[in-house]
N, C-alpha and C positions, 0 to 999 in steps of 0.2 A: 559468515556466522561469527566467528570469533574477532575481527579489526571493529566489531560494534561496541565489543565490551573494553576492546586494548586500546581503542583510542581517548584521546583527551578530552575531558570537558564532562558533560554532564547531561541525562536524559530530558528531551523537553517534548513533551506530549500535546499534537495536533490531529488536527484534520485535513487530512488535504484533496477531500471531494464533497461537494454540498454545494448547493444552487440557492439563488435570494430571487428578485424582481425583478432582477436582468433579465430573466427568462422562465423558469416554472418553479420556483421556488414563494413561498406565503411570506416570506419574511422579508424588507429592506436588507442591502448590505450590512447597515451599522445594528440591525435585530441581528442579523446571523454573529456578526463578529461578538456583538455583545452575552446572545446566547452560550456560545463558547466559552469567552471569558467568565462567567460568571459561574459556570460547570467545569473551571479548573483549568480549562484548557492554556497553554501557553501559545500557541499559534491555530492559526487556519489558513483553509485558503477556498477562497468562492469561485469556483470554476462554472461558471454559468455555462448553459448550451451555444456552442457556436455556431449559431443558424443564423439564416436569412431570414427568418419569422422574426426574431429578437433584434434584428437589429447587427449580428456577431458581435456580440458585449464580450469584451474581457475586462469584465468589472474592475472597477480600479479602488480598492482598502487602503491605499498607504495613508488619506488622513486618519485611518479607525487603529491604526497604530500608536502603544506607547499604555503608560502604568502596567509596564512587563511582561506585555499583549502583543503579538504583532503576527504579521499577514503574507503570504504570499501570492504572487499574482498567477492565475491561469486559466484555464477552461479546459469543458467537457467537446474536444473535438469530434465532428461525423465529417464524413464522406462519403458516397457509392463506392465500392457497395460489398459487403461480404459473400461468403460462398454461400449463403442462404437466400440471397438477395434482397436483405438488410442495410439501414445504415450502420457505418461502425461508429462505436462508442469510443474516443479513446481517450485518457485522463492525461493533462499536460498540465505540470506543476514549475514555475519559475517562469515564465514565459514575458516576454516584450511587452511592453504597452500597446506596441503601434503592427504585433503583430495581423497579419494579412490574412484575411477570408481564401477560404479555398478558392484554389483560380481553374478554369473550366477544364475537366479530366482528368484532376485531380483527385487519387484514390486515399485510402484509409494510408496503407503502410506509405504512401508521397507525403501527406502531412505531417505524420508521425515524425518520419525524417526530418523534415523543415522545421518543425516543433525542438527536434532532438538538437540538430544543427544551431538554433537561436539561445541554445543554453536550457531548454526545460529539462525536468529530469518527465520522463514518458512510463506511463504503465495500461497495461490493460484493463479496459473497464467490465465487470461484472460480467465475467464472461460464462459460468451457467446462466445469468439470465438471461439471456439471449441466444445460448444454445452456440456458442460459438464454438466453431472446429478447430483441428487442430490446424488443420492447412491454412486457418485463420491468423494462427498464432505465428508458425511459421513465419509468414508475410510480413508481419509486423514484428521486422529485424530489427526498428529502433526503440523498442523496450526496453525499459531498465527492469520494469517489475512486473509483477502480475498483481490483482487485488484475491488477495487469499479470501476475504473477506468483505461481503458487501452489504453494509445494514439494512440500508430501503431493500434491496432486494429478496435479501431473507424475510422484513416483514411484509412486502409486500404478495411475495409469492413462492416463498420457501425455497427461494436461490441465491440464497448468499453465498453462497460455498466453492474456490476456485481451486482447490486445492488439487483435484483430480485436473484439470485443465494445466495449474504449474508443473505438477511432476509429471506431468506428458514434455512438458516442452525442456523439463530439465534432464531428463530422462530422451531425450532427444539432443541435448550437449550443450542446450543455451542456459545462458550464464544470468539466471532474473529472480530479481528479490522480489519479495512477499510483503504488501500492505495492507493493512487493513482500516475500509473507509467509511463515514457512513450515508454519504451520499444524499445528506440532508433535502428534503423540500417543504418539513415543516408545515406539513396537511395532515401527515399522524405522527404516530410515535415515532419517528425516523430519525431518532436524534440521538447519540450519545453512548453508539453502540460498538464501535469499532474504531482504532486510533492506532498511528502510530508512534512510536517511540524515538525519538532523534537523537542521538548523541554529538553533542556540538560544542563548544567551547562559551558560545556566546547565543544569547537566544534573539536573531537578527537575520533576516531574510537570505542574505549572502552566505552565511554560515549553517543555516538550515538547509540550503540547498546545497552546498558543497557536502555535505554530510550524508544528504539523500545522494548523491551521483557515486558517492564511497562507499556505499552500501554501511554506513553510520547508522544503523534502524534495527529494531524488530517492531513487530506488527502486536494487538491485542484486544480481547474483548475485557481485558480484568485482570487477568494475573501479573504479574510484573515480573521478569527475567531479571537479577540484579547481576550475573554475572555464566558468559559461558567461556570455558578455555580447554585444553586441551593439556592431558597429563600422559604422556607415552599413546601409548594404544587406545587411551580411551578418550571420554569428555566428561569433564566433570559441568555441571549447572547446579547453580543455586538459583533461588526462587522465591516469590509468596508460596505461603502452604499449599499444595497440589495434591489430587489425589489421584495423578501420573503424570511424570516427565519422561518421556519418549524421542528418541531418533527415529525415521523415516527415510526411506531413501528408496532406489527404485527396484518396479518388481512389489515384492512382498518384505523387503529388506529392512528389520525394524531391529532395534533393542530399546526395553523398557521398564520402568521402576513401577508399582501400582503401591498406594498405602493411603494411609490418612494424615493429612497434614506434612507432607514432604516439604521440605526446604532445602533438599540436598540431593543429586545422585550421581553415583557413576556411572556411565556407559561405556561396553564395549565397541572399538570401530570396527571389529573384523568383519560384520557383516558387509560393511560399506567399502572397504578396498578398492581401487579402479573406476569408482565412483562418484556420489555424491549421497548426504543426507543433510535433514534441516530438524533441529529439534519444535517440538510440540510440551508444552505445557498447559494443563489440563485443571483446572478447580473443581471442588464439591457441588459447584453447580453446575458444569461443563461447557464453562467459560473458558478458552482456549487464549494460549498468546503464541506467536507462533516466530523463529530465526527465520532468518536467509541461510540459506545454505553452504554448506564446508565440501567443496570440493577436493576428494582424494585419488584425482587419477596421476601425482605428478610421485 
């Protein structure tokens, strides 16, 4: 939570899940990167599906880079098979050009590894939508994050929502940040709904990624966190106007501010001792932006 706001550099706001023509996405690569850029965005990344239908495209953006735009490489990995007996969905951001298609018996949490292993940073994808267990999450020990937030999925079927699925898993003692994506495919309104926050130095593929593997991020639909830290016992957060900023942590373990137009609060940590929590900030229209979490068991 706090090494996002104490590090160097400056926040740069991307996408890093959405799909083009490489595989079910309506849009070319150079419509999706353009889409973005011209909606403010400073980065993306097109992670197309890595099937055998498609061809395993790990779309390649680097020429769609440049006028203060630029791209990251990855894909939406599957494999057999979840404890549903599902394919898994898994988000792999930074990843190799010449990365390898699954090779035969190779499960969800083996790719993940090999993904993790090749330098991606790895997160969970949409995992209310899919109904994904915890013994799901478990498994999939090469995580860095979870998607706290998934836009297609919320508008497609009112499961954008991961949040109950991370504080399961961090509340079980794994250490994973919260993104929020929006998993573009440009068939409806699935665009422009969830983003994360980078803080980096330089806004340049190498440096966005190193910043994503540092937990350099918070996640958002709208509100903007400009600063979280820590003052004895408590957390201070500044913010856009909210009307709550809230800790969360496990259990029922909460402290919080409610008002109109909030740009400031303190919170107590005594709730969270021996623990963890992850603040939440909230707007008038309950647009959320959500930390990575401050773990206090040391």
């Amino acid at each position: 939570m706090l090494n996002a706001f104490s590090a160097p550099g400056r926040f740069w706001r991307g996408n890093l899940h959405g799909h083009s023509t490489e595989s079910d996405g309506a849009l070319d690569p150079a419509g999706v990167c353009a889409a973005y850029s011209e909606a403010g965005y400073d980065f993306t990344c097109v992670t197309d599906h890595f099937r055998a239908r498609y061809g395993y495209p790990l779309t390649d953006t680097t020429a769609l880079r440049g006028d203060g735009f630029t791209t990251l490489l990855g894909a939406e990995l599957h494999a057999p098979e979840t404890s549903r007996g599902v394919e898994w969905h898994i988000l792999a951001v930074g990843l190799p050009i010449d990365f390898a298609p699954p090779s035969e018996g190779e499960d969800g949490p083996g790719i993940a590894r090999r993904a993790r292993d090749a330098g991606a940073f790895v997160a969970i994808a949409h995992p209310h939508w899919y109904n994904l267990q915890p013994e799901d999450g478990a498994a999939l020990d090469a995580a860095h994050a979870v998607e706290v937030y998934n836009h297609t999925s919320f508008v497609h079927t009112d499961r954008g929502d991961g949040a109950v699925f991370l504080d399961g898993l961090l509340s079980a003692g794994r250490r994973l940040g919260a993104i929020a994506v929006d998993d573009s495919h440009w068939k409806r309104d699935d665009a422009f709904g969830g983003w994360v926050m980078v803080k980096a130095e330089e806004n340049t593929p190498d440096a966005l990624l190193a910043a994503l593997h540092a937990g350099h991020y918070y996640a958002s639909q709208g509100p903007e966190i400009h600063d979280i830290r820590r003052d004895g016992d408590a957390i201070e957060i500044t913010c856009t106007p909210a009307a709550a900023v809230m800790l969360v942590g496990a259990v029922s373990s909460n402290a919080r501010r409610n008002g109109r137009n909030l740009t400031r609060a303190r919170l107590p940590l005594d709730a969270f001792q021996g623990g963890w929590c992850r603040a939440v900030v909230v707007d008038a229209l309950g647009r959320r932006a959500w930390s990575n979490p401050l773990w206090l068991d040391h």
